[in-house]
C-alpha atoms as an extended CHARMM CRD file, in Angstrom:
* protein
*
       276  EXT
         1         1  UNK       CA             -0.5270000000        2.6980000000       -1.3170000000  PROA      1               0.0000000000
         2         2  UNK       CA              1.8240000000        0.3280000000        1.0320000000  PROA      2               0.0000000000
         3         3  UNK       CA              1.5070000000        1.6790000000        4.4990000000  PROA      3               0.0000000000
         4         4  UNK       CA              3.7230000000        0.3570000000        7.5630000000  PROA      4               0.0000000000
         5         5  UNK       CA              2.6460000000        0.2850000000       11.0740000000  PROA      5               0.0000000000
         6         6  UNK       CA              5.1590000000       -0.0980000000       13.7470000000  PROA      6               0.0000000000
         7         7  UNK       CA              2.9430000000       -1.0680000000       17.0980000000  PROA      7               0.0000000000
         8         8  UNK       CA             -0.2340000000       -2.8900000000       16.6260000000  PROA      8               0.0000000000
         9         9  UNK       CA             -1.6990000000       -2.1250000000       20.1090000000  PROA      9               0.0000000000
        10        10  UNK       CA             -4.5340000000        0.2780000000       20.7320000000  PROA      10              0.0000000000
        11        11  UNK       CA             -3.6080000000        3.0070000000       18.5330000000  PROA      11              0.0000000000
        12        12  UNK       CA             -1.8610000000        1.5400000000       16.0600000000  PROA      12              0.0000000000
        13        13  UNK       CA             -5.0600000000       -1.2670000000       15.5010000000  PROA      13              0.0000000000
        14        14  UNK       CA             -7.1730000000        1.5230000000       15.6750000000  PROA      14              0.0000000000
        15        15  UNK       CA             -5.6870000000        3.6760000000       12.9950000000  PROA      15              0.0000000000
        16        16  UNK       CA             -5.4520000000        0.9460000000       10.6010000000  PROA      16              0.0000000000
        17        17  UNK       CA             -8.8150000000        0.4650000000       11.6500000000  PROA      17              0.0000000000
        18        18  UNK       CA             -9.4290000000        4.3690000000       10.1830000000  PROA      18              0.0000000000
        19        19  UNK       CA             -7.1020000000        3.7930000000        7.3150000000  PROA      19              0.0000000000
        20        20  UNK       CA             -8.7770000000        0.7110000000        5.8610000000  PROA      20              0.0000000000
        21        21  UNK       CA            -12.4180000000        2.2980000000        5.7830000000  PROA      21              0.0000000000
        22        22  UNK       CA            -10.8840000000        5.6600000000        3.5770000000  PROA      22              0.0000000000
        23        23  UNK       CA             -8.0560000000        3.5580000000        1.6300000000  PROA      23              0.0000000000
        24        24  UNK       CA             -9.8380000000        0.5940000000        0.6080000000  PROA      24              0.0000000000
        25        25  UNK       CA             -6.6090000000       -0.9340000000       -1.8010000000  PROA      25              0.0000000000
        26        26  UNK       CA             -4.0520000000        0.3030000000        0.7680000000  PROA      26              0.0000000000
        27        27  UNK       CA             -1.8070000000       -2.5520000000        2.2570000000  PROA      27              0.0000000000
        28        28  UNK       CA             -1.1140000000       -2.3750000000        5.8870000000  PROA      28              0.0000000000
        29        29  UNK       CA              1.8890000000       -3.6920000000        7.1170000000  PROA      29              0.0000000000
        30        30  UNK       CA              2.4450000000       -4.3180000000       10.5280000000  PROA      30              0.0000000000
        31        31  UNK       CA              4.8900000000       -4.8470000000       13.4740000000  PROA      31              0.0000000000
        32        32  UNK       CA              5.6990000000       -5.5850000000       16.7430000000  PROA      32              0.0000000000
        33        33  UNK       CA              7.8900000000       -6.7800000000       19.2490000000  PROA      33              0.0000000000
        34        34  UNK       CA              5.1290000000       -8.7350000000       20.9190000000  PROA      34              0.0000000000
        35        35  UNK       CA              4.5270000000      -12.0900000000       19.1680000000  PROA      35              0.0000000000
        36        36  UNK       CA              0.5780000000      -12.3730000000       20.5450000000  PROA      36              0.0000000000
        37        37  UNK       CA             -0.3110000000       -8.9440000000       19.2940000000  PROA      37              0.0000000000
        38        38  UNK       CA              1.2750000000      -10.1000000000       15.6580000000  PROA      38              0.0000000000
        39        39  UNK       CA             -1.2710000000      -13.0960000000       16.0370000000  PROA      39              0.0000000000
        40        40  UNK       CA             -4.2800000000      -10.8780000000       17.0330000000  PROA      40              0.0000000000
        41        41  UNK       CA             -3.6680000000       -8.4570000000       14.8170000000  PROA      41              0.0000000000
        42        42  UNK       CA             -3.9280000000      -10.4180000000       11.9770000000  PROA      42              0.0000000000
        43        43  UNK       CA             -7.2330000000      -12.1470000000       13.7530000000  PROA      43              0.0000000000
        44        44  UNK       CA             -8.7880000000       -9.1010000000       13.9580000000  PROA      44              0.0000000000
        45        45  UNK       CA             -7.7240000000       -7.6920000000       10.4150000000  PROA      45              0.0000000000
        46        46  UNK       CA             -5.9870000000       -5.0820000000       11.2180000000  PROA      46              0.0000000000
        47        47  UNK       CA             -3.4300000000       -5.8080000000        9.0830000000  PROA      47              0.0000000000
        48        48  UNK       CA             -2.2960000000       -7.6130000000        5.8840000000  PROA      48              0.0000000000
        49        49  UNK       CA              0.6190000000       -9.2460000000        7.1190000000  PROA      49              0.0000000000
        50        50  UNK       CA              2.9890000000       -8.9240000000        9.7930000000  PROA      50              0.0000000000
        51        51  UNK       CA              6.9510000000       -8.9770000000        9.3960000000  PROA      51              0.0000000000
        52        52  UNK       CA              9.8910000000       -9.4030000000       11.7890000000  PROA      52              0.0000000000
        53        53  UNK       CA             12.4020000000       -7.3320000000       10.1500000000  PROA      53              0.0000000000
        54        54  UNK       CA             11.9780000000       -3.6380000000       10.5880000000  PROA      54              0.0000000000
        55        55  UNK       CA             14.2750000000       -3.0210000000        7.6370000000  PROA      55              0.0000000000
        56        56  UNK       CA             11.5290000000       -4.8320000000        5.6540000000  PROA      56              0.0000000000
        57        57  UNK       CA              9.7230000000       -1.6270000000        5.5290000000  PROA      57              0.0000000000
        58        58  UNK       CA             11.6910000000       -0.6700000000        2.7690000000  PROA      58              0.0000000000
        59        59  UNK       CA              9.2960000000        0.8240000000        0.3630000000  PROA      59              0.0000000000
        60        60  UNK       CA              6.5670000000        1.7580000000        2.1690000000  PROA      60              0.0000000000
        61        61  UNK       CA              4.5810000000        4.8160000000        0.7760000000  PROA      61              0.0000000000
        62        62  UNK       CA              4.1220000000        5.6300000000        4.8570000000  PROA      62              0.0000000000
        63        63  UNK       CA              5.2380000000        4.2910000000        8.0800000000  PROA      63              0.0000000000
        64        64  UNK       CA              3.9000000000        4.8720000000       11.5830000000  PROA      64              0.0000000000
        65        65  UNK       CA              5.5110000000        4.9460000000       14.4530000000  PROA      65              0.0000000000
        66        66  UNK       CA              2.3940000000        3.5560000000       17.3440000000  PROA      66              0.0000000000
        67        67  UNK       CA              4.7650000000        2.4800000000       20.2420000000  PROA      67              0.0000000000
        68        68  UNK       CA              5.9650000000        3.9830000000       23.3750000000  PROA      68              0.0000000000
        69        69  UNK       CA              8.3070000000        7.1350000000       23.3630000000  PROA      69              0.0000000000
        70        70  UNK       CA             11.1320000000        5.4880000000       24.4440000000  PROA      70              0.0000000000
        71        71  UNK       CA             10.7720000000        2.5360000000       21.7700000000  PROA      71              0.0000000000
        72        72  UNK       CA             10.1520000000        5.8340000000       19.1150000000  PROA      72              0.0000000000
        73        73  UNK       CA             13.9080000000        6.6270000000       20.0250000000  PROA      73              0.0000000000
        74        74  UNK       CA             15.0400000000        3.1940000000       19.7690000000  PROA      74              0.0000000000
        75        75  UNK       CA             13.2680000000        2.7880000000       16.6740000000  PROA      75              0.0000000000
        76        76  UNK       CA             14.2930000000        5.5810000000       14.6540000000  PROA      76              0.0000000000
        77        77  UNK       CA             17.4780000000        5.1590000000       15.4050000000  PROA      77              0.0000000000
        78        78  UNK       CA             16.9970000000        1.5950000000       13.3290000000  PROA      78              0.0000000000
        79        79  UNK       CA             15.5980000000        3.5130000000       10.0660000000  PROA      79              0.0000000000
        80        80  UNK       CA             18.2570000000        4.9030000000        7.9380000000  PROA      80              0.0000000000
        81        81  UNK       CA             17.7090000000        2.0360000000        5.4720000000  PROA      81              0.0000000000
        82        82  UNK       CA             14.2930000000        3.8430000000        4.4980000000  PROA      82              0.0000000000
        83        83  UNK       CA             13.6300000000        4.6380000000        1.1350000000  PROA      83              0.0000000000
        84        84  UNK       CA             14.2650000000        8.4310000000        0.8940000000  PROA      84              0.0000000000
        85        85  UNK       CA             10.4930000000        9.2370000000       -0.2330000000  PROA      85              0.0000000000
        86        86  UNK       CA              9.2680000000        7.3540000000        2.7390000000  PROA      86              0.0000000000
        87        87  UNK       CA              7.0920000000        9.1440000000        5.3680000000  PROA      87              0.0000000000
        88        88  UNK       CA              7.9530000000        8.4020000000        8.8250000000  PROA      88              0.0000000000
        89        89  UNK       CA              5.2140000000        9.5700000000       11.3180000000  PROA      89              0.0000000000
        90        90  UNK       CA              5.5010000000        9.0840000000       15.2470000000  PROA      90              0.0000000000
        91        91  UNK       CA              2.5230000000        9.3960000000       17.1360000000  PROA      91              0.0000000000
        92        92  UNK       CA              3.9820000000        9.7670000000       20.7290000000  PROA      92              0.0000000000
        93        93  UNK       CA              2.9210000000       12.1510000000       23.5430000000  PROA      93              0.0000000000
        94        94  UNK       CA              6.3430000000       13.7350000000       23.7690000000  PROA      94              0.0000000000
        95        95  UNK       CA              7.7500000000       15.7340000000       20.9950000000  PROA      95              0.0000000000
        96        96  UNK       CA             11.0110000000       17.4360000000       21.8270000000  PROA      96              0.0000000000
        97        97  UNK       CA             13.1970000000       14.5990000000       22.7670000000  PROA      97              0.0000000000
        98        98  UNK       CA             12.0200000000       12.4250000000       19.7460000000  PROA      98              0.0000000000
        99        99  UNK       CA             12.8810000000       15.3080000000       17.3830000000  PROA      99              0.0000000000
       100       100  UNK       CA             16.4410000000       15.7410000000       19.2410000000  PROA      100             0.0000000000
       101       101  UNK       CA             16.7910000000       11.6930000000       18.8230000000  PROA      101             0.0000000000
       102       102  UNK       CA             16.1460000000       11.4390000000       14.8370000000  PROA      102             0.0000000000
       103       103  UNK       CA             18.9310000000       10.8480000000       12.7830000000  PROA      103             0.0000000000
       104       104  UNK       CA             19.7630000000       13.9600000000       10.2160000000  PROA      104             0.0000000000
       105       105  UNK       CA             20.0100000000       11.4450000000        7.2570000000  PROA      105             0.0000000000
       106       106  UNK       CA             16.4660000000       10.6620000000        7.9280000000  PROA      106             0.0000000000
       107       107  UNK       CA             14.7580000000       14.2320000000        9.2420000000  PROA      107             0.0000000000
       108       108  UNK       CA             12.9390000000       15.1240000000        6.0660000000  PROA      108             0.0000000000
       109       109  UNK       CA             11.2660000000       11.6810000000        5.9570000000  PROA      109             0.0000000000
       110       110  UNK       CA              9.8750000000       12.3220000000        9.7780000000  PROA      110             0.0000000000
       111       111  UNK       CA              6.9140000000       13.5800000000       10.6930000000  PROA      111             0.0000000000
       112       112  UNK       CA              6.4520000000       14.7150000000       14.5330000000  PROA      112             0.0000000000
       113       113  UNK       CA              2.8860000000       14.0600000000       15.3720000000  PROA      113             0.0000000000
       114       114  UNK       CA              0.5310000000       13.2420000000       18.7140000000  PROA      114             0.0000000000
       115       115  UNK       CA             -2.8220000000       12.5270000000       18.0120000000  PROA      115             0.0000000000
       116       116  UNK       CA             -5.2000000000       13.7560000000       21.2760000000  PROA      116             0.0000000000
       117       117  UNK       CA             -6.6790000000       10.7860000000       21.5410000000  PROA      117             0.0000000000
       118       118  UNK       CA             -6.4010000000        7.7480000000       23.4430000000  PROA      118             0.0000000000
       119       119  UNK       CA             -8.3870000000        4.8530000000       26.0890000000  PROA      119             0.0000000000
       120       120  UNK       CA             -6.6350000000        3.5060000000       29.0550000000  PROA      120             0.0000000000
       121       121  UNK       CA             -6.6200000000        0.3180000000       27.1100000000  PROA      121             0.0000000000
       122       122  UNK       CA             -4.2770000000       -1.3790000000       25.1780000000  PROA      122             0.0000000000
       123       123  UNK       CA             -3.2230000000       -3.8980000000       23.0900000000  PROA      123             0.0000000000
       124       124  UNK       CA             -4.5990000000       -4.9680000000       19.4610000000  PROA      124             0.0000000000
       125       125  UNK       CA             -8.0790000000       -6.3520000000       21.2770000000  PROA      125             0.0000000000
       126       126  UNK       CA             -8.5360000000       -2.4350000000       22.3290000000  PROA      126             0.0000000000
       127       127  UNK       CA             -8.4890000000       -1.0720000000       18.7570000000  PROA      127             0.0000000000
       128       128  UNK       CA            -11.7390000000        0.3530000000       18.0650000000  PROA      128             0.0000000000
       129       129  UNK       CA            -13.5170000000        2.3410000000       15.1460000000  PROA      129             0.0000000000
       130       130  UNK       CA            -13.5630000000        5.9200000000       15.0510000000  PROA      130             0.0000000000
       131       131  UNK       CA            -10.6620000000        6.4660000000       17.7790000000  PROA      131             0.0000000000
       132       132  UNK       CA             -9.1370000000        9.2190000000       15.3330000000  PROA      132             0.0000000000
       133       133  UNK       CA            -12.2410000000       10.7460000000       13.7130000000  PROA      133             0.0000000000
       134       134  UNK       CA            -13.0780000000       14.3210000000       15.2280000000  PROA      134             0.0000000000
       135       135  UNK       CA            -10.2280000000       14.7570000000       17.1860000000  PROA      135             0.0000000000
       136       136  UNK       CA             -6.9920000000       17.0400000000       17.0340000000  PROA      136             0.0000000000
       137       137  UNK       CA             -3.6210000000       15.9470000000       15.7020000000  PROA      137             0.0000000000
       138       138  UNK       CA             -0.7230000000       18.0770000000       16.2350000000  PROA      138             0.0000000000
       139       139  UNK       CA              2.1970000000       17.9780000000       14.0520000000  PROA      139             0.0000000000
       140       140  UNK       CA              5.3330000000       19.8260000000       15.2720000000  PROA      140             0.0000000000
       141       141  UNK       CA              8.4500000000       21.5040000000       13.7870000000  PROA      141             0.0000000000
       142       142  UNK       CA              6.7200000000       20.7500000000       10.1550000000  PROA      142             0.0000000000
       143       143  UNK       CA              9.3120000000       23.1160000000        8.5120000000  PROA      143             0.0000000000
       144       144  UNK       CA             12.3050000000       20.9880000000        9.0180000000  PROA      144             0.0000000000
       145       145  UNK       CA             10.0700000000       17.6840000000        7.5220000000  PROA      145             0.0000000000
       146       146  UNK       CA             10.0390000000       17.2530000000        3.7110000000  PROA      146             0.0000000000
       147       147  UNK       CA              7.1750000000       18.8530000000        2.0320000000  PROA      147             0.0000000000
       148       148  UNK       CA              5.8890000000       15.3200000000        0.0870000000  PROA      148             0.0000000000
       149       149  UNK       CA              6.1770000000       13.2220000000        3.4690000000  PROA      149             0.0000000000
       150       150  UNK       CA              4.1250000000       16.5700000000        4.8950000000  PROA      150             0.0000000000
       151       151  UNK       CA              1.6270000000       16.4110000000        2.6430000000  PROA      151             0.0000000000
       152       152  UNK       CA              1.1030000000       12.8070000000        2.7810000000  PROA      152             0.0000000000
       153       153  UNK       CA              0.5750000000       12.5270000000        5.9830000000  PROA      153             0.0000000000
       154       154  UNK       CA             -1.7990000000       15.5350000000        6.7340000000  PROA      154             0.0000000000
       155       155  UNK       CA             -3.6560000000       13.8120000000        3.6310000000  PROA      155             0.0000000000
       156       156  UNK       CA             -4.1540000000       10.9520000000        5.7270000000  PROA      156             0.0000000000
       157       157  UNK       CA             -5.1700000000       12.0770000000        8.9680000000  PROA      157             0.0000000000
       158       158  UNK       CA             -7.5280000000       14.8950000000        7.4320000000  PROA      158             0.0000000000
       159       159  UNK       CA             -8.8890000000       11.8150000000        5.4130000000  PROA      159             0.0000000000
       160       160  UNK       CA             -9.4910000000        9.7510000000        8.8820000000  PROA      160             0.0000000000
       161       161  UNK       CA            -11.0860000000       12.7990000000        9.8260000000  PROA      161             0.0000000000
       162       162  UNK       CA             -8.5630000000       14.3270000000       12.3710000000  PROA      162             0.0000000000
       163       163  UNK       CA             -8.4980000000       18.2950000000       12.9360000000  PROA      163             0.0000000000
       164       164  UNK       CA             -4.8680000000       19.1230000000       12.3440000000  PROA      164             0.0000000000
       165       165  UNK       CA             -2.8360000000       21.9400000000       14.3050000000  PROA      165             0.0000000000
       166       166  UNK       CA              0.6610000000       22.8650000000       13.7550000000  PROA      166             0.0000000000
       167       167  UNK       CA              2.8930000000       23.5210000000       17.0020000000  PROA      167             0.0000000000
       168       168  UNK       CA              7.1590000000       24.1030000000       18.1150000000  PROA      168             0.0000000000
       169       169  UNK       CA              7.8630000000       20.6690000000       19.9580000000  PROA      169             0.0000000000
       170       170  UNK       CA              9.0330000000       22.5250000000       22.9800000000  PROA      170             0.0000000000
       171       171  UNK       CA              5.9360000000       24.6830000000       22.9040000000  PROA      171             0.0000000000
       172       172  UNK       CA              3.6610000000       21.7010000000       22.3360000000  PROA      172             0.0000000000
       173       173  UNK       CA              5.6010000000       19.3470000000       25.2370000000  PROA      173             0.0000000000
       174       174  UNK       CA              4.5660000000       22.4050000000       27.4070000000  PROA      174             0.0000000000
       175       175  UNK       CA              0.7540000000       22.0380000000       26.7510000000  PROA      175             0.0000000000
       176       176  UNK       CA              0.3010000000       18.1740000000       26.7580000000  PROA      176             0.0000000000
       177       177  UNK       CA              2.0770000000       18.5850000000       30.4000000000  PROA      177             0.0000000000
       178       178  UNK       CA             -1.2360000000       20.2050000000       31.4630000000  PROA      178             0.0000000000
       179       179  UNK       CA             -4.0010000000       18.6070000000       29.5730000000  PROA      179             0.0000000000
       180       180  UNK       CA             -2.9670000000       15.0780000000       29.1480000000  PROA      180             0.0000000000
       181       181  UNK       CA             -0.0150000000       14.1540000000       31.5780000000  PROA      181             0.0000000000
       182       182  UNK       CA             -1.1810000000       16.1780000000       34.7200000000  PROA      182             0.0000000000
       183       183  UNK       CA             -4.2740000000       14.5170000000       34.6030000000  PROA      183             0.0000000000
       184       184  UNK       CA             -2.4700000000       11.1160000000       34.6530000000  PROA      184             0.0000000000
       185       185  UNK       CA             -0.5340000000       11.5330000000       37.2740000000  PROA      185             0.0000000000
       186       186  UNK       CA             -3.4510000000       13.2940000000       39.0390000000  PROA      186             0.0000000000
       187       187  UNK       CA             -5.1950000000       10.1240000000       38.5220000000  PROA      187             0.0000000000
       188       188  UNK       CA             -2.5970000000        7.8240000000       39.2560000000  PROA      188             0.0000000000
       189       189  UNK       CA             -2.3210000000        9.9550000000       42.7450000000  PROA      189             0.0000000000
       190       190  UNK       CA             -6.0800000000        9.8560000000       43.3850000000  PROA      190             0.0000000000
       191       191  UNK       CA             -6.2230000000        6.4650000000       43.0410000000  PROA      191             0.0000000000
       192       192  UNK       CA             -3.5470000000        5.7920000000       45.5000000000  PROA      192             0.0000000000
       193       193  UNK       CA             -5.1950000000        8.3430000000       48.1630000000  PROA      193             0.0000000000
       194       194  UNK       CA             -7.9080000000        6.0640000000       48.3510000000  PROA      194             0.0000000000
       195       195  UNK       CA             -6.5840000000        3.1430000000       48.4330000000  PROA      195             0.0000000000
       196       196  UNK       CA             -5.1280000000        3.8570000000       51.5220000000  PROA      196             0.0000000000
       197       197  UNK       CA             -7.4650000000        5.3420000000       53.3120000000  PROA      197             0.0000000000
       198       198  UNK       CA            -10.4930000000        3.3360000000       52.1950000000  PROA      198             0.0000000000
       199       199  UNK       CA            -12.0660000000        0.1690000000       52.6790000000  PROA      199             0.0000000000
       200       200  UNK       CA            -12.2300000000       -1.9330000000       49.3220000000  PROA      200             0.0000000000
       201       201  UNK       CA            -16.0750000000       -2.8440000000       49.9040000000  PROA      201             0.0000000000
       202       202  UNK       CA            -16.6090000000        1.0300000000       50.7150000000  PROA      202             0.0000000000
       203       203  UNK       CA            -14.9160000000        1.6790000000       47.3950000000  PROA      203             0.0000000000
       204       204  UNK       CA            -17.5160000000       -0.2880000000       45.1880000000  PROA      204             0.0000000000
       205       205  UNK       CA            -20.3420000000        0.6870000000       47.3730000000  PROA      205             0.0000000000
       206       206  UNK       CA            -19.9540000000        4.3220000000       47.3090000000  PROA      206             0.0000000000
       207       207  UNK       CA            -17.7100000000        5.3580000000       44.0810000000  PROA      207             0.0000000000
       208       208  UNK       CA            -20.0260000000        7.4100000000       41.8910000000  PROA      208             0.0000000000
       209       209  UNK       CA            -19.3660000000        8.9020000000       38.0320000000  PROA      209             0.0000000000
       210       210  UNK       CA            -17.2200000000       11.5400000000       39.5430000000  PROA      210             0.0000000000
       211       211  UNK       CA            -15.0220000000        9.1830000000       40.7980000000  PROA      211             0.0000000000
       212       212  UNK       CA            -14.8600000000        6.8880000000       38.1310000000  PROA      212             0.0000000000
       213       213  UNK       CA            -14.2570000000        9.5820000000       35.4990000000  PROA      213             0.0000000000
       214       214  UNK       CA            -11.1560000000       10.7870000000       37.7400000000  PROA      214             0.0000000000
       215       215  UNK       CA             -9.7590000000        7.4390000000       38.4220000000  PROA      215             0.0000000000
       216       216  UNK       CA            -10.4190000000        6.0470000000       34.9380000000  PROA      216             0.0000000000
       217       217  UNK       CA             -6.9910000000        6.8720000000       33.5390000000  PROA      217             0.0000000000
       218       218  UNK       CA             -5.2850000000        5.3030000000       36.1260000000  PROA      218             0.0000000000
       219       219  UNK       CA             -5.4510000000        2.0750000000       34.6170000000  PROA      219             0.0000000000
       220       220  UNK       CA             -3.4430000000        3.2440000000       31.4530000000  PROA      220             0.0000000000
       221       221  UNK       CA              0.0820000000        1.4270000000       31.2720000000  PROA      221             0.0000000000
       222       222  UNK       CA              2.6990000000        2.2200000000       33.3920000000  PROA      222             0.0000000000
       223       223  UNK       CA              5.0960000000        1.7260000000       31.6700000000  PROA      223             0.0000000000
       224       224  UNK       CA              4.0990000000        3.7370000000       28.8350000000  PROA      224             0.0000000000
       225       225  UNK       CA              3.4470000000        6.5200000000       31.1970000000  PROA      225             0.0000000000
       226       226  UNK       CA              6.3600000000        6.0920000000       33.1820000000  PROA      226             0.0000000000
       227       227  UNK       CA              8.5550000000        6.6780000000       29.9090000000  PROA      227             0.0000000000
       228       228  UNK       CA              6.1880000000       10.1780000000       28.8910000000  PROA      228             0.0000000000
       229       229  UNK       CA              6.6200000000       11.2250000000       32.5680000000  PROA      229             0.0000000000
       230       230  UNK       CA             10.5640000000       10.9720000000       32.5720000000  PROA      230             0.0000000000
       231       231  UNK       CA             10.6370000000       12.6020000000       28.7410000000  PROA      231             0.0000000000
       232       232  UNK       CA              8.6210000000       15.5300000000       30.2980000000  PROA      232             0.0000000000
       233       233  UNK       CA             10.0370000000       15.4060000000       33.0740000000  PROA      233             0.0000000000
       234       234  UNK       CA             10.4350000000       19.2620000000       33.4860000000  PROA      234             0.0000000000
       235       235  UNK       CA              7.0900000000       20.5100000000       31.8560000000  PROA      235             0.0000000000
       236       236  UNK       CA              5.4260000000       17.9350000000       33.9810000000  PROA      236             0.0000000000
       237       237  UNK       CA              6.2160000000       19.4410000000       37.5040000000  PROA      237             0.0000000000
       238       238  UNK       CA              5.6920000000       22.8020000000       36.5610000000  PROA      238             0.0000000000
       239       239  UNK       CA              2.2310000000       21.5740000000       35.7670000000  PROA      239             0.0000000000
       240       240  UNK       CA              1.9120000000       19.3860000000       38.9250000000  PROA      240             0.0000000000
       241       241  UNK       CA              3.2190000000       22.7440000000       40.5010000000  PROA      241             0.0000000000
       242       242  UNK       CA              0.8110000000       24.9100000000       39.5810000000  PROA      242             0.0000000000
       243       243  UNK       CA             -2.4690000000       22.5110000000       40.8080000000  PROA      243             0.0000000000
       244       244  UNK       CA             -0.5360000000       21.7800000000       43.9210000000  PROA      244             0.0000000000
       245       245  UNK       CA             -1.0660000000       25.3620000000       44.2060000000  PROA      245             0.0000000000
       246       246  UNK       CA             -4.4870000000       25.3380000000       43.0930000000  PROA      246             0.0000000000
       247       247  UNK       CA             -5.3190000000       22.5560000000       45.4690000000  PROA      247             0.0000000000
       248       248  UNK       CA             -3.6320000000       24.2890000000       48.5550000000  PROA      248             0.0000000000
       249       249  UNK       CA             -5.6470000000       27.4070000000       47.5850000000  PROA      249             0.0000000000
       250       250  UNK       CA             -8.8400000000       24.9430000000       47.7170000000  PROA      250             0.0000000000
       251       251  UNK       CA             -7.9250000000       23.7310000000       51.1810000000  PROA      251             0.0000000000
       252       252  UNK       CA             -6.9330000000       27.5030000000       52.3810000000  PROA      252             0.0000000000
       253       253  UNK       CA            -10.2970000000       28.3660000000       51.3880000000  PROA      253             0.0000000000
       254       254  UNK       CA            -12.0880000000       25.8020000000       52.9160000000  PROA      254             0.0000000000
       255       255  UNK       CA            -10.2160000000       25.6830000000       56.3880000000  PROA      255             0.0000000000
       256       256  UNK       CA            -11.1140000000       29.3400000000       56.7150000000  PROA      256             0.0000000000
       257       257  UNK       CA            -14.5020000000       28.6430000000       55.9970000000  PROA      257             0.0000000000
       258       258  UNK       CA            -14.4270000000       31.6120000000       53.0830000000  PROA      258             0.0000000000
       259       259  UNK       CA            -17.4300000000       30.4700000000       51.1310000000  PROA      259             0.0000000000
       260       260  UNK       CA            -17.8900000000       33.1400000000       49.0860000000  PROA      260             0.0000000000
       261       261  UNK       CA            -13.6460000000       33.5120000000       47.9230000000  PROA      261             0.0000000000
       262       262  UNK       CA            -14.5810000000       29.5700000000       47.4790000000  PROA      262             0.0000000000
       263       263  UNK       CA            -17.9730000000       29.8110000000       45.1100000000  PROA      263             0.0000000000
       264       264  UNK       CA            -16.0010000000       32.8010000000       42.8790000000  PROA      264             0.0000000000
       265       265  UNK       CA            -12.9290000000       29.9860000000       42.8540000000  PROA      265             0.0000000000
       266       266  UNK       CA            -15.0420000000       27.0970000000       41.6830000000  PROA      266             0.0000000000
       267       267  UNK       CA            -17.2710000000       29.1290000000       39.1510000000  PROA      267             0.0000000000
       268       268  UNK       CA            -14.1940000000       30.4720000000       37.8900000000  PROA      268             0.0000000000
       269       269  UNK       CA            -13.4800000000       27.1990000000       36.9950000000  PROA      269             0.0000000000
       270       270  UNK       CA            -17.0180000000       26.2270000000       35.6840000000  PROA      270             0.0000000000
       271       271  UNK       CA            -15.4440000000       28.3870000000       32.7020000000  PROA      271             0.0000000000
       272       272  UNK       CA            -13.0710000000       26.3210000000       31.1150000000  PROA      272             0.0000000000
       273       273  UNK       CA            -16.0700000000       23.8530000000       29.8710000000  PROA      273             0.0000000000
       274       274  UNK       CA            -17.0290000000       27.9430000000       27.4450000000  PROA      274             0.0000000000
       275       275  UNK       CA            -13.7000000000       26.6090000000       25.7440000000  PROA      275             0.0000000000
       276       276  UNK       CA            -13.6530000000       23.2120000000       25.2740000000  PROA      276             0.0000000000
């Protein structure tokens, strides 16, 4: 099997990474716009060889798609050479817009998918083993992809070991708002908060786990998360919405020194950790 891999940072390295233990005569192709990560890449093995022509993915059993959202669009948009058997399989955080974006010539070869999995790190030096295996994958709007290119790829990511759900884009867009870009720009916004209000020496001194594990994400790329922020734009505030509300409840609580309302609020939070 030829495979293609378009973005050779974190999560492209590390599914190549998961593709070369499974597929152990698979070639890996890779690219990307960024000439050091071609040069690590290739250091690291996480590739066979790099190109610097996209349309030299012609032929390629499967192709991935492991760059920002907006670079997805611009990307796709670059693809109707493909060979028509080709599997073309996005893995960005956004899944409405990048279905709206893909050429009709090309639809059956696409896959919409969006791994939940991730590290604020990036770059090929941040690939690591076993990124993919146990987590969920959802692939979105299946019915309008071609059944082979379907197949191909679910083989592949249930191979890697990936749990794989099946959601509407819009319907999917609506969840990630809550449970992966809220919490970035929660932790983008917590970050800033203390920053200007606290010392930096203070910082180190005093910042526990709890604080840590909160701010961790905020080191993820802007400008990946810029682009995920303005293709969610919508879903996103409704979710930022809804725990300003939460957090003004919080504060109502505690100005009016109603322990008790505050206890039943926070255990009725201790729940969600019964479903994940």
């Amino acid at each position: 099997m030829k495979i293609g891999i378009i973005g050779l940072g974190l999560m492209g390295g590390s599914l190549s990474i998961a593709i070369k233990k499974v597929y152990k005569d698979t070639e890996i192709i890779g690219f990307d716009h960024n000439d050091q990560h071609c040069i690590e890449a290739l250091e690291y093995n996480l590739v066979d060889k790099v190109i610097d022509d996209i349309n030299d993915f012609y032929g390629v059993d499967i192709l991935f798609l492991a760059v920002p959202v907006d670079g997805i669009i611009k990307i796709v948009k670059q693809l109707s050479k493909v060979d028509k058997k080709t599997a073309i399989v996005d893995l960005g955080s956004t899944k409405a817009l990048i279905l709206n974006s893909v050429p009709t010539d090309i639809r059956q070869n696409f896959v919409a998918a969006h791994p939940m999995t991730g590290t604020e790190k990036s770059g090929p030096t941040a690939a690591i083993d076993n990124l993919y295996h146990g987590k969920a994958i959802v692939l979105c709007n299946i019915e309008d992809s071609g059944e082979s290119q379907h197949q191909l790829a679910k083989q592949i990511f249930t191979n890697i070991g990936m749990k794989i759900f099946y959601m509407d884009a819009k319907e999917h867009d609506r969840h990630a708002a809550y449970i992966s870009h809220m919490p970035h720009a929660l932790s983008y916004a917590l970050a800033n908060a203390v920053m200007k209000q606290e010392d930096p020496k203070a910082i180190i001194a005093l910042a526990g786990g709890g604080f840590r594990d909160m701010s961790r994400i905020a080191k993820s790329s802007p400008n990946m998360w810029q682009d995920i922020f303005r293709q969610n734009r919508q879903d996103l505030l409704d979710g930022i919405d809804c725990f300003a509300g939460e957090l003004n409840r919080c504060r109502e609580l505690i100005a009016q020194e109603k322990w008790d309302e505050l206890h039943s609020w926070m255990d009725k939070a201790n729940r969600l950790h019964e479903i994940l």
